[in-house]
C-alpha positions in Angstrom: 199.2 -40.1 68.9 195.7 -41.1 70.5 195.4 -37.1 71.6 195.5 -35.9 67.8 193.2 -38.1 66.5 190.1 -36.4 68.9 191.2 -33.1 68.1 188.0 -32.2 65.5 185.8 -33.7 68.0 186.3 -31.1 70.1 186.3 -28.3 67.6 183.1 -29.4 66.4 181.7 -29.1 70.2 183.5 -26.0 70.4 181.7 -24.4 67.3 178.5 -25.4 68.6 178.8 -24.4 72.1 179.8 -20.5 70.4 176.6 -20.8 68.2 174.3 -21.3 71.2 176.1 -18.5 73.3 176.2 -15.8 70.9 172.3 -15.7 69.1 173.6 -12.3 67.1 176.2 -14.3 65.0 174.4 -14.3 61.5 173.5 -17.9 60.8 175.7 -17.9 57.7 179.1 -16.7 59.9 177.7 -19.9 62.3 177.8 -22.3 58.9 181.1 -21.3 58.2 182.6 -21.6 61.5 180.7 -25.1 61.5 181.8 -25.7 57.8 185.1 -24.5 58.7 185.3 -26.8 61.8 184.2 -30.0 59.3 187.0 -29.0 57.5 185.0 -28.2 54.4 185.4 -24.9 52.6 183.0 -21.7 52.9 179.5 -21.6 50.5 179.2 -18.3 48.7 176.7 -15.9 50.2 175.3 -12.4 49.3 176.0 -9.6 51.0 173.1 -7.6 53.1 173.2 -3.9 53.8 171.4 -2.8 56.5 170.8 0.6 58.1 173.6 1.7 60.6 171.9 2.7 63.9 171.0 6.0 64.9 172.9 6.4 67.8 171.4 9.9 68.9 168.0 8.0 69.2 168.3 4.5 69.1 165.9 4.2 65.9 166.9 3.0 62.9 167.0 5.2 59.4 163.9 4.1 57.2 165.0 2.4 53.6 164.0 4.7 51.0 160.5 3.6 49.3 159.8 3.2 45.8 159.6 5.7 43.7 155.9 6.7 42.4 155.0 6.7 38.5 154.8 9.4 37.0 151.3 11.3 36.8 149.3 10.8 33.4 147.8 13.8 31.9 144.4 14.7 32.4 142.1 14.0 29.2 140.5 17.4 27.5 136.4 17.2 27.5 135.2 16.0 24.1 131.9 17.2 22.4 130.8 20.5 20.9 132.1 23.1 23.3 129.4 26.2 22.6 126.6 26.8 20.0 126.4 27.4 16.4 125.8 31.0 14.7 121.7 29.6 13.7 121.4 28.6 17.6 123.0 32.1 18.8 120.5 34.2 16.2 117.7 32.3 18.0 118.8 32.8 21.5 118.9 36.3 20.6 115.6 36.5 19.2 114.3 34.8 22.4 115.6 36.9 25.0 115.1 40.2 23.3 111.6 40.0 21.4 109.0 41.5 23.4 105.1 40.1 23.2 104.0 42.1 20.0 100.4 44.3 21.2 97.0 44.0 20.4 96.4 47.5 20.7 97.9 50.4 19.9 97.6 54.5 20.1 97.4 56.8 17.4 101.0 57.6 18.6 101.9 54.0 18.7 102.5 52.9 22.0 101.0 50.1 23.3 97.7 50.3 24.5 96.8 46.7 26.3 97.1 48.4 29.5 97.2 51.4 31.1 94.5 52.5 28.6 91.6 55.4 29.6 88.6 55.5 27.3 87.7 58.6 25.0 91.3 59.6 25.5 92.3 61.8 21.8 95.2 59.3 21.9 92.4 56.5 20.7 93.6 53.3 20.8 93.0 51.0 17.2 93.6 47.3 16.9 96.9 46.2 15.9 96.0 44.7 12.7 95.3 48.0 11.3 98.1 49.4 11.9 101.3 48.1 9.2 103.4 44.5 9.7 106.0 44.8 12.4 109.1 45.2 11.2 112.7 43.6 11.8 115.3 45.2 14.5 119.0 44.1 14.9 120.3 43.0 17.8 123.4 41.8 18.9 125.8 40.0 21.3 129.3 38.9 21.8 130.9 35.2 22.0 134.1 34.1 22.5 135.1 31.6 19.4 136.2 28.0 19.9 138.5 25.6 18.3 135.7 24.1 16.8 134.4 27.2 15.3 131.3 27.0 17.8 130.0 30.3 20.4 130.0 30.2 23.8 129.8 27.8 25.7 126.9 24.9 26.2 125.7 24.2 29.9 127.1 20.1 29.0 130.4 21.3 28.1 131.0 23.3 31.0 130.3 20.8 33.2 133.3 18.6 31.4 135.3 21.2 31.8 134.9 21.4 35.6 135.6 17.9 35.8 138.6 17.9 33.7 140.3 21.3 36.2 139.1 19.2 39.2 141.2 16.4 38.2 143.9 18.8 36.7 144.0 20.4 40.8 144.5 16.6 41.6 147.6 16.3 39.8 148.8 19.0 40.6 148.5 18.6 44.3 149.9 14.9 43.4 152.9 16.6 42.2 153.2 18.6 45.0 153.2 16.0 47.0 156.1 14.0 45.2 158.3 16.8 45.5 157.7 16.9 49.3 158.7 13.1 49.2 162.0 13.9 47.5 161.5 12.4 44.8 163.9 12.9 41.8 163.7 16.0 39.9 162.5 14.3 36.3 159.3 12.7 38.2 158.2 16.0 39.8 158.3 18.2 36.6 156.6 15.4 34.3 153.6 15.4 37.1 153.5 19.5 37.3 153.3 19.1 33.5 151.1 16.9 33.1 149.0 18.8 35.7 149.3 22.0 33.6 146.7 23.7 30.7 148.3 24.9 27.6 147.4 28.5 27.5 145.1 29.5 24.6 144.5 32.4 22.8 140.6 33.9 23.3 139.0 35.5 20.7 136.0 37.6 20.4 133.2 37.7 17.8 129.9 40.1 17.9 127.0 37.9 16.0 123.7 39.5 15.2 120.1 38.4 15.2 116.3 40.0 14.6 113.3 40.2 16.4 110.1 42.1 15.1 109.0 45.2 16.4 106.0 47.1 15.9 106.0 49.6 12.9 105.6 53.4 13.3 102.4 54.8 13.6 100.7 55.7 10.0 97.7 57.3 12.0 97.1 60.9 12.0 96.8 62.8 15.3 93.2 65.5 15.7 92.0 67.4 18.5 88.5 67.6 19.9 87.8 70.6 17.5 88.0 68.7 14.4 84.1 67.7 16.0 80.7 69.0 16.3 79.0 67.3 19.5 75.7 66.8 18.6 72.5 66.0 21.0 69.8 64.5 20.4 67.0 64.7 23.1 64.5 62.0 21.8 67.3 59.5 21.5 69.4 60.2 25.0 72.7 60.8 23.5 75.6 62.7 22.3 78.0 62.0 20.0 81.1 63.5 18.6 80.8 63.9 14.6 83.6 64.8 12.2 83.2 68.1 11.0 83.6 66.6 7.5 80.0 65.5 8.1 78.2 68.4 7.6 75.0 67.5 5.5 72.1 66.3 7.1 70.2 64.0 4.7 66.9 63.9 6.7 66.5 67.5 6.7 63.7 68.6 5.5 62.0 64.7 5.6 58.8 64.3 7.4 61.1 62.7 10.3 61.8 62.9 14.1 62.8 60.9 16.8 66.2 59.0 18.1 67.6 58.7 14.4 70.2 61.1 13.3 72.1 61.6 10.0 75.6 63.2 9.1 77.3 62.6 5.5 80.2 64.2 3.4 78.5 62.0 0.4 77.5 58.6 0.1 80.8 56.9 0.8 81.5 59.1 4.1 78.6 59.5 6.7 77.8 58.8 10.4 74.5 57.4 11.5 73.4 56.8 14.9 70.0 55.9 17.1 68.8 53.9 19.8 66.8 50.8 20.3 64.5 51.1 23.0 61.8 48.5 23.9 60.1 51.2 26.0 59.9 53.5 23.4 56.5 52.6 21.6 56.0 55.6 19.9 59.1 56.1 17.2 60.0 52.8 16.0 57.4 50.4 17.7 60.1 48.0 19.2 61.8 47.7 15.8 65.5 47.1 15.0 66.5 50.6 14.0 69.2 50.0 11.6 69.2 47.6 8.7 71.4 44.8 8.3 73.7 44.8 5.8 74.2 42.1 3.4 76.8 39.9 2.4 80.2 41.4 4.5 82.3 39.6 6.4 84.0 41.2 9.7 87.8 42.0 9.6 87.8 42.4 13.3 85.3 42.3 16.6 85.7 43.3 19.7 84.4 44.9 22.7 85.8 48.1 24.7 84.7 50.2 27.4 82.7 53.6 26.6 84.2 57.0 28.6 80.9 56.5 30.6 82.0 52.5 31.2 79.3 50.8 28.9 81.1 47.8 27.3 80.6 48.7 23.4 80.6 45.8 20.2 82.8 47.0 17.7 82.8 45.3 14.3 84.9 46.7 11.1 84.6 45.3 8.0 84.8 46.6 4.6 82.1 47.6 2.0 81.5 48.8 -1.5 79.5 51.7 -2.1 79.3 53.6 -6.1 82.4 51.3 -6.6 84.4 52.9 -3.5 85.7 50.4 -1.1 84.9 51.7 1.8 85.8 50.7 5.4 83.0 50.7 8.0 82.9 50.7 11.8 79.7 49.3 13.4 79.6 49.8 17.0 76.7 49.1 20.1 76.6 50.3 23.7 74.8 48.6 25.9 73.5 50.9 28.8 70.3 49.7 30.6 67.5 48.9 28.5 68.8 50.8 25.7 71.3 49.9 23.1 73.1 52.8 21.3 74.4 52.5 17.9 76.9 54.3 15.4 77.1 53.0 11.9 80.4 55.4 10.5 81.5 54.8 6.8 84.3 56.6 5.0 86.5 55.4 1.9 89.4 53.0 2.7 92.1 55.3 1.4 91.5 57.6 4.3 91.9 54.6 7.2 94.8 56.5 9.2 93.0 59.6 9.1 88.9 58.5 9.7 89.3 55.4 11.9 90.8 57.3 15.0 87.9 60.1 14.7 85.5 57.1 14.4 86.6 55.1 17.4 87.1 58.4 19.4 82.9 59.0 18.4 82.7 55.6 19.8 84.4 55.9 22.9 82.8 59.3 23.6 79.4 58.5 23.0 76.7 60.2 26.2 73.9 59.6 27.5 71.7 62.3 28.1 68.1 62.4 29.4 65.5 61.7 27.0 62.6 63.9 26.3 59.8 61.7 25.2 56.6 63.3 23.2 53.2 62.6 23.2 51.4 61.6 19.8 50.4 64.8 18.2 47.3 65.6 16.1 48.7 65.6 12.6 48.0 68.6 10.0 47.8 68.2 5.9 50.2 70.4 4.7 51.2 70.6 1.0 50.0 67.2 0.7 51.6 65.7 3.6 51.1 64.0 6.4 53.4 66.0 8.7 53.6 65.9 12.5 53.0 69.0 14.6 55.8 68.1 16.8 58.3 67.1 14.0 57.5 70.9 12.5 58.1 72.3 15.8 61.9 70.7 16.0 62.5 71.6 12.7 62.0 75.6 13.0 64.9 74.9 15.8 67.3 74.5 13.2 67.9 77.2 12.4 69.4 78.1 15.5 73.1 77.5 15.8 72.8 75.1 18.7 73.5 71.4 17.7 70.4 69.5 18.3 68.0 67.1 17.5 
């Protein structure tokens, strides 16, 4: 009876002495043997999968991870995406209107550069010549959703940010599928990686820059002059044939002055100053101011010899005509040449190109100077012998004075 009564003793000792010999008995399976031992009954406990060994190498199978979110769609750039019809019109006037001349041929090309003096093909400044006038031009935009052109230089740079991160989902995708993830997760991220594609339209918008009118100027030849010398002056000078009348005919008058006229309203004069020449005009100013015009236009060209020449236009009244008048000076030397040439404003396009073309073509020559002469009365004149003398020349057809 004594040897039944010890009996859980030793099962107690027994259940311990198992626990420290076997270390791979889950602790649980050791609490039930002990619990079972003490003759109480089993806890509940929750049951623990774990990997089976790989057997072919001794590793154990990795537990599936969790499983990613799914990837957000990228957000569209916001803002204007291209330009507005007003902004294309002057984007268009900028890149195709040219720098309007300041001088132009009687042909009308421009004649800024590239320009030889006493050519027939004068060149006259712009402002004579009629406004510039408006030329259509026009270029092609694709049209936006928001009704805009183009695209702007801001916008596009959104919109390379917005594929960049587009690529980035799409390689995320990619990437999922590679991981086995389910099927759902991978075509929600290659979706949300994907642009809807759009529909591009085209639309040809037109704008206007100003170019420079046709020429109203009237070509001529060098035979629609007579190129008359005058010795006692040093030059030569191309005058319209139109000119023919020679007002100081028959006047008690020589020297560096010379005179061509059509009538009042249409005549050429020309002359020299000359502070060396004492014996014509004494030093004086040769031609007379005129009173109370004011210039249209000044400027300064070269001569076919190279002589910079002052050119002044303006306009003025003569017997009621309004005329138009082109004042010029060459500088050569000591000498300053001069051409006073008036004609009536209606006939600009066809006078003004002759009269820069006498400009332009003005010579020098070599002057003859002549001593004082002892003067004869002669029909109650005081003529000089000399002046006499150059007047019985004229009757010869050579073109001098």
């Amino acid at each position: 009876m004594k040897w039944k009564n010890k009996r859980p003793a030793v099962s107690a000792v027994l259940a311990f002495m198992l626990a420290v010999s076997s270390p791979a008995l889950p602790a649980a399976a050791a609490d039930a043997a002990a619990g079972t031992a003490a003759g109480s009954v089993p806890a509940a406990t929750t049951e623990v999968k774990q990997a089976a060994p790989d057997t072919a190498s001794g590793q154990t199978a990795p537990m599936p991870g969790p499983v990613a979110p799914a990837a957000q769609a990228a957000a569209a750039p916001q803002g204007p995406i291209g330009y507005t019809e007003a902004e294309i019109q002057a984007q268009l006037n900028k890149q195709y209107q040219q720098k309007l001349p300041e001088y132009r041929t009687v042909s009308g090309g421009q004649a800024d550069t590239g320009y030889t003096p006493g050519s027939l093909d004068v060149k006259i400044p712009v402002c004579f010549f009629p406004e510039a006038v408006a030329k259509p031009v026009t270029g092609t935009y694709t049209v936006n959703a928001d009704g805009t052109y183009g695209m702007r230089p801001e916008y596009a740079q959104k919109l390379k940010a917005w594929e960049a991160e587009k690529a980035a989902l799409a390689r995320q995708a990619a990437a999922a599928a590679a991981e086995g993830q389910d099927k759902a997760t991978v075509e929600k991220a290659q979706g949300a990686a994907k642009a809807p594609a759009k529909t591009v339209s085209y639309k040809t918008l037109t704008g206007w820059v100003n170019v420079p009118a046709p020429s109203p100027f009237q070509a001529f030849s060098a035979g629609d002059f007579d190129y008359i010398s005058n010795s006692e002056g040093g030059y030569n000078v191309p005058v319209v044939r139109a000119f023919q009348t020679d007002p100081l005919q028959g006047l008690p008058q020589s020297g560096p002055m010379m005179l061509r006229s059509a009538s009042s309203a249409a005549f050429l004069a020309a002359t020299v100053d000359d502070p060396d020449d004492t014996y014509h005009y004494k030093n004086s100013d040769t031609f007379p101011e005129i009173p109370n015009v004011k210039p249209l236009f000044t400027e300064t060209r070269k001569s076919r010899e190279g002589y910079d020449t002052s050119i002044t236009y303006f306009r003025y009244y003569v017997s009621g005509t309004e005329c138009f008048a082109v004042d010029s000076s060459m500088k050569a030397g000591r000498r300053t040449y001069r051409l006073f040439q008036l004609f009536p404003e209606e006939g600009l396009y066809t006078y003004l190109p002759k009269a820069l073309y006498a400009v332009e073509n003005l010579h020098t020559i070599a002057t003859v100077r002549r001593a004082p002469q002892q003067t004869a009365r002669d029909d109650g004149s005081l003529w000089s012998s000399s002046w006499r003398k150059d007047r019985q020349t004229k009757g010869q057809p050579a073109k001098t004075e």
